[in-house]
Each structure stands twice: as C-alpha cells, then as structure tokens.
BAVEX-748119 format. One line per 5 residues: number of its first residue (from 1); for each residue x, y, z of N, C-alpha, C, O. Coordinates in Angstrom, 2 decimals. Example, Ala and Ser with C-alpha at 12.3 -4.5 7.8 and 13.67 -1.06 7.14 Angstrom:
// BAVEX-748119
1) 13.19,-5.69,7.80,12.30,-4.50,7.80,13.20,-3.30,7.80,14.24,-3.32,8.46  12.85,-2.25,7.08,13.67,-1.06,7.14,12.90,0.03,7.87,13.41,1.14,8.04;
This chain:
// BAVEX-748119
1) -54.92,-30.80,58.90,-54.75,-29.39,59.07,-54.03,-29.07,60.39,-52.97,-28.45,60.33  -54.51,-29.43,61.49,-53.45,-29.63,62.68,-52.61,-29.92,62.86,-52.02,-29.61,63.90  -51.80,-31.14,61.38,-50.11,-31.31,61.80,-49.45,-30.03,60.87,-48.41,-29.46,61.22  -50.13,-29.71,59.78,-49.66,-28.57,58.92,-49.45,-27.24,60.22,-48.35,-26.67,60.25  -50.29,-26.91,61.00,-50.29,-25.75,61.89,-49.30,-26.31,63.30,-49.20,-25.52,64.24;
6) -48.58,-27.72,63.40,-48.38,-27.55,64.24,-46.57,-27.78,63.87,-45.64,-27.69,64.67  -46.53,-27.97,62.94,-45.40,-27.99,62.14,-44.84,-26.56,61.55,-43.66,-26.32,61.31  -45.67,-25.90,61.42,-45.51,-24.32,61.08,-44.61,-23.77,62.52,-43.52,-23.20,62.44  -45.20,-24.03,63.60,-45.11,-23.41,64.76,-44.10,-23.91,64.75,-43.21,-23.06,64.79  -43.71,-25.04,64.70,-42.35,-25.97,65.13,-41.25,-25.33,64.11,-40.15,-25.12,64.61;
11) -41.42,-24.99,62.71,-40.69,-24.47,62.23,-40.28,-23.02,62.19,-39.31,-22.53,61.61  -41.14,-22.47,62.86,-41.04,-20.69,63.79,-40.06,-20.89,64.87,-38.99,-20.28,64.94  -40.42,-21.65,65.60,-39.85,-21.92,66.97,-38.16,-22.53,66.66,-37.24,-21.89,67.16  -37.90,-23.62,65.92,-36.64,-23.12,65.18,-35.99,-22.34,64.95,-34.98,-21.94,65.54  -36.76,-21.80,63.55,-35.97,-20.44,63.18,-35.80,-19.30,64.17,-35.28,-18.24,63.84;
16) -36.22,-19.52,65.28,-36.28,-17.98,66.18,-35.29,-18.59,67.53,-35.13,-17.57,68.19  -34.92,-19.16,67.89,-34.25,-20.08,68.67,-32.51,-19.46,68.56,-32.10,-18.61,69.35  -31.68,-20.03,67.50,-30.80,-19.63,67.45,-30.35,-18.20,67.60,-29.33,-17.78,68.15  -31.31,-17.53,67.02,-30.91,-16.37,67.51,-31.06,-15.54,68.58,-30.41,-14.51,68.75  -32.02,-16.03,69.42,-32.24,-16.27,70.96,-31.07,-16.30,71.67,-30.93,-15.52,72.61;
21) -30.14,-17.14,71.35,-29.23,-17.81,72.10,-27.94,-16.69,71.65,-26.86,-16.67,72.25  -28.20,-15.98,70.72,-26.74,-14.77,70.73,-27.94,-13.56,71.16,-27.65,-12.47,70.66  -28.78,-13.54,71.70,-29.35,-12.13,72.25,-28.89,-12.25,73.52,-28.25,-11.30,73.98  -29.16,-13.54,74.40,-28.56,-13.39,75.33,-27.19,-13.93,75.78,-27.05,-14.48,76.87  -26.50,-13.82,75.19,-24.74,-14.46,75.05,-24.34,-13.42,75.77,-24.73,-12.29,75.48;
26) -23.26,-13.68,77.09,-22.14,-12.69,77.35,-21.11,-12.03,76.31,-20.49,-12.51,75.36  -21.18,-10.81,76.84,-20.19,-10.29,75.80,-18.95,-10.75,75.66,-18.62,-11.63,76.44  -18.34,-10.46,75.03,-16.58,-11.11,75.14,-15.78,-10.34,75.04,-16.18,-9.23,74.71  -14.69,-10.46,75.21,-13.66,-9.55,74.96,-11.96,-9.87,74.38,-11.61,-11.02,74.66  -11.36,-9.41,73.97,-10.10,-9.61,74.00,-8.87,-8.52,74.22,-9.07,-7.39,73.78;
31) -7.77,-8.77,74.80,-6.46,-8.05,74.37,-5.11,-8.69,74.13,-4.48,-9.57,74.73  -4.86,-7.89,73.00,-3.26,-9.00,72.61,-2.28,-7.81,72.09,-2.51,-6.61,72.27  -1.61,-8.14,71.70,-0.24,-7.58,71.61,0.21,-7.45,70.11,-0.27,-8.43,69.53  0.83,-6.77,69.34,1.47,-6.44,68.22,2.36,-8.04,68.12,2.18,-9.02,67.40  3.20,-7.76,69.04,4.21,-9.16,69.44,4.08,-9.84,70.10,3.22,-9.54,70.93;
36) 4.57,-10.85,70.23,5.20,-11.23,71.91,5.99,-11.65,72.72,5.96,-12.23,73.81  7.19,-11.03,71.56,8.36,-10.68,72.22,8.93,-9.04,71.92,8.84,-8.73,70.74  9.27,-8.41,72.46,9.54,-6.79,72.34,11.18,-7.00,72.49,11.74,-8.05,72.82  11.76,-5.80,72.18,13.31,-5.34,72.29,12.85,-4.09,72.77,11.67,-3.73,72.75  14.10,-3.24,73.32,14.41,-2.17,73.16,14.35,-1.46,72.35,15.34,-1.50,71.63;
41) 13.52,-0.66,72.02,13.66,0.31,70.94,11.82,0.45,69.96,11.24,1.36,69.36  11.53,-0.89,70.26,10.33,-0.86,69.92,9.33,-0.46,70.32,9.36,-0.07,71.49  8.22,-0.37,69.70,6.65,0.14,70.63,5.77,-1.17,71.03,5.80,-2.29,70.52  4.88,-0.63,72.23,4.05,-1.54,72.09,2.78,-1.39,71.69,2.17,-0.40,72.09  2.06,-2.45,70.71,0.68,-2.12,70.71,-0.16,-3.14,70.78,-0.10,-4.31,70.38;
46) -1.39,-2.17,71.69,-2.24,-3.00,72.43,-3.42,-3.63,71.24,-3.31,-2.92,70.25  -4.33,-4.54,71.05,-5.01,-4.83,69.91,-6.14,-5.21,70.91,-6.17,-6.32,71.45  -7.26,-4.05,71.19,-8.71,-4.81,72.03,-10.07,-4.26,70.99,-10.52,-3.24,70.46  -10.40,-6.22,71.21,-11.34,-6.45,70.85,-13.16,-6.68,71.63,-13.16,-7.32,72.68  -14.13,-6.33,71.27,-15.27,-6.16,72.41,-16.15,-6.36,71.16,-16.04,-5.98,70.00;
51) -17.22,-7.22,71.94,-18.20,-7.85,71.03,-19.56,-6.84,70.99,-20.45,-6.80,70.14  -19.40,-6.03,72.25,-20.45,-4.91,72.12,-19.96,-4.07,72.43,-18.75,-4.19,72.63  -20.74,-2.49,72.67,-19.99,-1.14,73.04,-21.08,-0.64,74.36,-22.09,0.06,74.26  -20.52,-1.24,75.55,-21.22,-0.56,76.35,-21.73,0.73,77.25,-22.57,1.08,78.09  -20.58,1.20,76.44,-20.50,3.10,77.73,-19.51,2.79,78.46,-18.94,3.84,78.74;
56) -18.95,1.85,78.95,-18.00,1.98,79.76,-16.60,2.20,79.32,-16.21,2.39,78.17  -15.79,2.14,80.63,-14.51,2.75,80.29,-13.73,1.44,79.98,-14.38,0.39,80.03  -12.40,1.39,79.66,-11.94,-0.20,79.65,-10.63,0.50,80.56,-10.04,1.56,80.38  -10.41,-0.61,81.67,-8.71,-0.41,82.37,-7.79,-1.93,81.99,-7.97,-3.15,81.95  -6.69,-0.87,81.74,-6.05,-1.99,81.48,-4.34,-1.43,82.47,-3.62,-0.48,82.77;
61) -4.57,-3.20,82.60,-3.80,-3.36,84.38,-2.39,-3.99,83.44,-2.40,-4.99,82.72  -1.16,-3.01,83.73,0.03,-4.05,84.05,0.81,-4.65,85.00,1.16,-3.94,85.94  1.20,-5.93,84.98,1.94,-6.36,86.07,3.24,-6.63,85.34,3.36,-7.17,84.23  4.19,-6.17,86.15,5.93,-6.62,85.70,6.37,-8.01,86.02,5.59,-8.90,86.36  7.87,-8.18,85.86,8.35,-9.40,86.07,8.34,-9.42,87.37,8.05,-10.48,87.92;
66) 8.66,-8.24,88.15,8.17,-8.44,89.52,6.78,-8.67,90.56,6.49,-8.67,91.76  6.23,-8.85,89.39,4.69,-8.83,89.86,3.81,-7.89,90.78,2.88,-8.13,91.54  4.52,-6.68,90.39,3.69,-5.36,90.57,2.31,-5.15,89.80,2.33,-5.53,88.63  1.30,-4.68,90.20,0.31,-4.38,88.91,0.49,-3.23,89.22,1.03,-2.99,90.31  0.14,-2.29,88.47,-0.62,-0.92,88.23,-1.73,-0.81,87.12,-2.10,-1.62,86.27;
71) -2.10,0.33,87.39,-3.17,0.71,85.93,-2.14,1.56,85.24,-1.35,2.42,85.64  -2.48,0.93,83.83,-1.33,1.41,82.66,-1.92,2.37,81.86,-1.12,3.15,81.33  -3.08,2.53,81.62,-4.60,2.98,81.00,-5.86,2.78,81.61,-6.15,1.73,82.19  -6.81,3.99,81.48,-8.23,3.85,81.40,-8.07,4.68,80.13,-7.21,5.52,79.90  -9.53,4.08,79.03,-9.20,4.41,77.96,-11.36,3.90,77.78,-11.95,2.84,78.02;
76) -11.91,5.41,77.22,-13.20,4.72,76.50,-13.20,4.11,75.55,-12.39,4.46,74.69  -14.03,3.03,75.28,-14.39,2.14,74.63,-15.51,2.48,73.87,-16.60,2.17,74.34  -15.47,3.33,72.28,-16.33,3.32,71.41,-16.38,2.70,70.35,-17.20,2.99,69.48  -15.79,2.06,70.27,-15.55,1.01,68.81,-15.33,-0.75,69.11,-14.44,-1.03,69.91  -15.87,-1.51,68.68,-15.76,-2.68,68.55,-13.86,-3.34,68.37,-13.47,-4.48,68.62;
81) -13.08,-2.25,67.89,-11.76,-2.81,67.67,-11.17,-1.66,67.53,-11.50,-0.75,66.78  -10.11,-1.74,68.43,-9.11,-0.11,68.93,-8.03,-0.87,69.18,-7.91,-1.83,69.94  -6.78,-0.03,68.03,-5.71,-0.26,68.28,-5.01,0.72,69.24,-5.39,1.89,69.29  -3.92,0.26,70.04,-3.52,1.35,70.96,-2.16,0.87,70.68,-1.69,-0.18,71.12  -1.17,2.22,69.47,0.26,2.27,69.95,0.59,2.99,70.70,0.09,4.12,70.71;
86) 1.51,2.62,71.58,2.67,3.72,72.67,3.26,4.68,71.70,3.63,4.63,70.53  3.20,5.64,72.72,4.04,6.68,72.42,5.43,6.84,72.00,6.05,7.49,71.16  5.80,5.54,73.41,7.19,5.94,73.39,7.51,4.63,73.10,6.53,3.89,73.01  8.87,4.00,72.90,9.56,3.04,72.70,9.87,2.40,73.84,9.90,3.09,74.85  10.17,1.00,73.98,10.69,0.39,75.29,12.11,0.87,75.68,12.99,0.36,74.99;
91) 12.56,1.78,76.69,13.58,2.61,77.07,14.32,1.14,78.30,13.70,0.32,78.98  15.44,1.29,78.18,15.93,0.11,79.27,15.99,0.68,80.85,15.88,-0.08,81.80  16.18,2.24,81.01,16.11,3.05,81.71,14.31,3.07,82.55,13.89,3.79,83.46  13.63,2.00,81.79,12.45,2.41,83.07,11.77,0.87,82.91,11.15,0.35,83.83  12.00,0.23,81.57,11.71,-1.72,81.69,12.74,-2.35,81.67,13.84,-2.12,81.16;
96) 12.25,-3.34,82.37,13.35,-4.20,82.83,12.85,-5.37,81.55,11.95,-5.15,80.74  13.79,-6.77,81.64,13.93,-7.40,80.54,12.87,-8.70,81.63,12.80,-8.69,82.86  12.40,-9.37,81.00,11.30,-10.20,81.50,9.59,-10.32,81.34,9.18,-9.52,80.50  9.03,-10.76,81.66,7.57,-11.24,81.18,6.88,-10.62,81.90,7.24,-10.55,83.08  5.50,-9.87,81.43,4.69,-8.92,81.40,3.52,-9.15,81.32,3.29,-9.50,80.16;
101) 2.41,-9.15,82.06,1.02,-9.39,81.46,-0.10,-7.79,81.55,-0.18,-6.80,82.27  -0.67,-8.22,80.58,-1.72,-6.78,80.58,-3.07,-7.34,80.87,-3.22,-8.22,80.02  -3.75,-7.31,81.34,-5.19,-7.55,81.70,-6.38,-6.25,81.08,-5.85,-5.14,81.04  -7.69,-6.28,80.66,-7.84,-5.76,80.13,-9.26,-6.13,81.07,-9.68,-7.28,81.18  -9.92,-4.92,81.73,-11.24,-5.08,82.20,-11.91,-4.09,81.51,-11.35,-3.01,81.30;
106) -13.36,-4.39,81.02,-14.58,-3.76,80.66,-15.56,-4.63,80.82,-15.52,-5.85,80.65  -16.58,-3.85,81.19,-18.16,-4.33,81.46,-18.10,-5.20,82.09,-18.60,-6.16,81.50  -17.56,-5.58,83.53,-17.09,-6.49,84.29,-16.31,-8.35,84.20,-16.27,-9.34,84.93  -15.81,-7.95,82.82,-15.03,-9.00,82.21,-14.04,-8.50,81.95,-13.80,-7.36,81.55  -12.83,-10.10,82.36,-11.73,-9.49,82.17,-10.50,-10.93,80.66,-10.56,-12.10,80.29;
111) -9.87,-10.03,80.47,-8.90,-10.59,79.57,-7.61,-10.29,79.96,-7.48,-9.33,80.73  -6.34,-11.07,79.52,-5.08,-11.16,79.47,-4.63,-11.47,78.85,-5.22,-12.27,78.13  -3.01,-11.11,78.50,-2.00,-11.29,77.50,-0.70,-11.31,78.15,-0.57,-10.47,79.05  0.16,-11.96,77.95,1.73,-12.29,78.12,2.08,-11.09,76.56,1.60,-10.74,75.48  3.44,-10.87,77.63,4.81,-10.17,76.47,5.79,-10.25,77.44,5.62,-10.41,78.65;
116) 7.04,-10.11,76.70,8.18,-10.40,77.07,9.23,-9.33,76.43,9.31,-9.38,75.20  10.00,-8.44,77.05,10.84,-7.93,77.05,12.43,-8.48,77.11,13.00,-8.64,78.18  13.08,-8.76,75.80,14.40,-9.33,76.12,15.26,-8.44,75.45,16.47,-8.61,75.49;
C-alpha cells in the first residue's frame, strides 16, 4: 500500500512539473520585417510578436546605416501579434540606401531585426 501511495505522488509530481516550468518561463518576444530587402516605393511592415500582454508600452528603436538610433515608435501592446504597416512608402528624399536595424523593447526585453534599403 505504501509503494501504490508513493507512486501516486510520484506520478502527481510529474504531471504538475512541466507545467511549472512554463509558469515561470521569461516572456519572449519578437520583431521582423515584411522583407528584408525594401526598394523605394515600398512600405515597411513591422511583424511583433509577445508571448504575454503586460500593460506596457513597446519602443521600437531605429538605427541607420549611419548608426544613428532614434525612437521610431512607442506603440501599446494589447495583443499577442500586431502587425504595423507604414504609412508612407520608402521616399529616397529622407532614406538613404543601406542596412537598418529595428530593436523592439517591452517588459524589459529586447529584440532585433536587420533590413536593407537598396
């Protein structure tokens, strides 16, 4: 009767285990790109992904071929998967032709993506 009860427990303690281990998992995140190569004339769109929805805001940082950053967006984060197209088209009059990264911070994690403007 004691290996039956202690085998029970052992088979609780199993089954409750794995899922232990995604209660406390960091969240994750992603951001990527429509492309990743752009022209002139096209849009860009952003594709972020988040494994939870925390209240926070998400910023997302660009840096140019010159390796400027700015903030390109702050944008709330209520959905698990938000597409973001531009407005406008890539104008040659304000991007230059060269490689681009977007960084994407929420809930104190961060992500990145390459694109390229030719």
């Amino acid at each position: 009767m004691k290996i039956a009860g202690i085998l029970l427990s052992l088979l609780v303690i199993l089954t409750i285990l794995p899922s232990l281990g995604l209660t406390f998992a960091a969240p994750s995140i992603s951001i990527e790109t429509s492309q990743s190569v752009y022209e002139y004339g096209d849009h860009l769109v952003m594709l972020i992904s988040v494994s939870e929805i925390t209240g926070d805001d998400g910023y997302i940082y660009i840096t140019d071929p010159a390796e400027r950053k700015s903030l390109l967006l702050q944008q709330p984060i209520s959905q698990k998967y938000v597409e973001l197209p531009s407005n406008f088209p890539f104008d040659s009059a304000i991007w230059k032709t060269g490689t681009y990264v977007l960084e994407l911070e929420y809930s104190g994690i961060n992500s990145s993506v390459q694109f390229t403007i030719e």
